[in-house]
N, C-alpha and C positions, 0 to 999 in steps of 0.2 A: 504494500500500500504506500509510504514511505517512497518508494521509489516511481510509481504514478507522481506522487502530488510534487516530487521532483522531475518528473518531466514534462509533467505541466506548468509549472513555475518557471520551468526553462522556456519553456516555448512564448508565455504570457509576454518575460522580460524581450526578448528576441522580437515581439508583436511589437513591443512600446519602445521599441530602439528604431526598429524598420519608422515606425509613422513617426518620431522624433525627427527623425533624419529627412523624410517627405517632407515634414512643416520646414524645414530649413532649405531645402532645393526649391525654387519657386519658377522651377520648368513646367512647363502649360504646353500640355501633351492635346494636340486635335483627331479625333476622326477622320477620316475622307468627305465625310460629308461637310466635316465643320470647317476642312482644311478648304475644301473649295469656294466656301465662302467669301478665303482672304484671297486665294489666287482663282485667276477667270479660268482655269484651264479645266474643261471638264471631261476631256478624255482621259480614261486611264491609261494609254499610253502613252501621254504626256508625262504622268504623277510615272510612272515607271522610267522614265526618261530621268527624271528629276533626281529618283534616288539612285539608281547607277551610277549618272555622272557624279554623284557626290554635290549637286548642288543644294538640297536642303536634307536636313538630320531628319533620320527616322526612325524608331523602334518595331522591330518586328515580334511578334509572341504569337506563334504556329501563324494562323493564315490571318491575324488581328494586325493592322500597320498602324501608326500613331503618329502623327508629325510634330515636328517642336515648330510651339509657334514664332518664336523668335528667330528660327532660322526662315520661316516663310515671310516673314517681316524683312529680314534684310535680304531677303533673296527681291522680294517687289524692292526695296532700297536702289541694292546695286545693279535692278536690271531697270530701273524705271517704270514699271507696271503702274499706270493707274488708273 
């Protein structure tokens, strides 16, 4: 028993470090839907264009893709998109 409520304890603290650590990164992760809000491009061959060449960051998690919003912020920046 002893050794459950210790690894539960373990896991709880490990919960409340991961969201510690979330409140302090204040990366603003978009959708596809939400991403093409900020950029006009609504092919997904474009958006697949985009992250190949490395022009804006992405996270992938299996077939879920995420864009950071601050890299599609300066990607309209430096390309003049408006």
């Amino acid at each position: 028993m002893k050794n459950v409520v210790n690894v539960l304890s373990f896991i709880l603290n490990k919960m409340n470090e991961v969201e510690r650590n979330n409140k302090k990164d204040k990366t603003v992760w978009l959708t596809l839907g939400e991403a093409k809000k900020i950029l006009p491009y609504k092919s997904r061959t474009k958006w697949q264009e985009l992250r190949d060449d490395g022009k804006i960051v992405f996270a992938q998690f299996g077939r879920k893709i995420l864009y950071q919003k601050s890299s599609l912020e300066s990607y309209i920046k430096n390309k003049k998109i408006a």
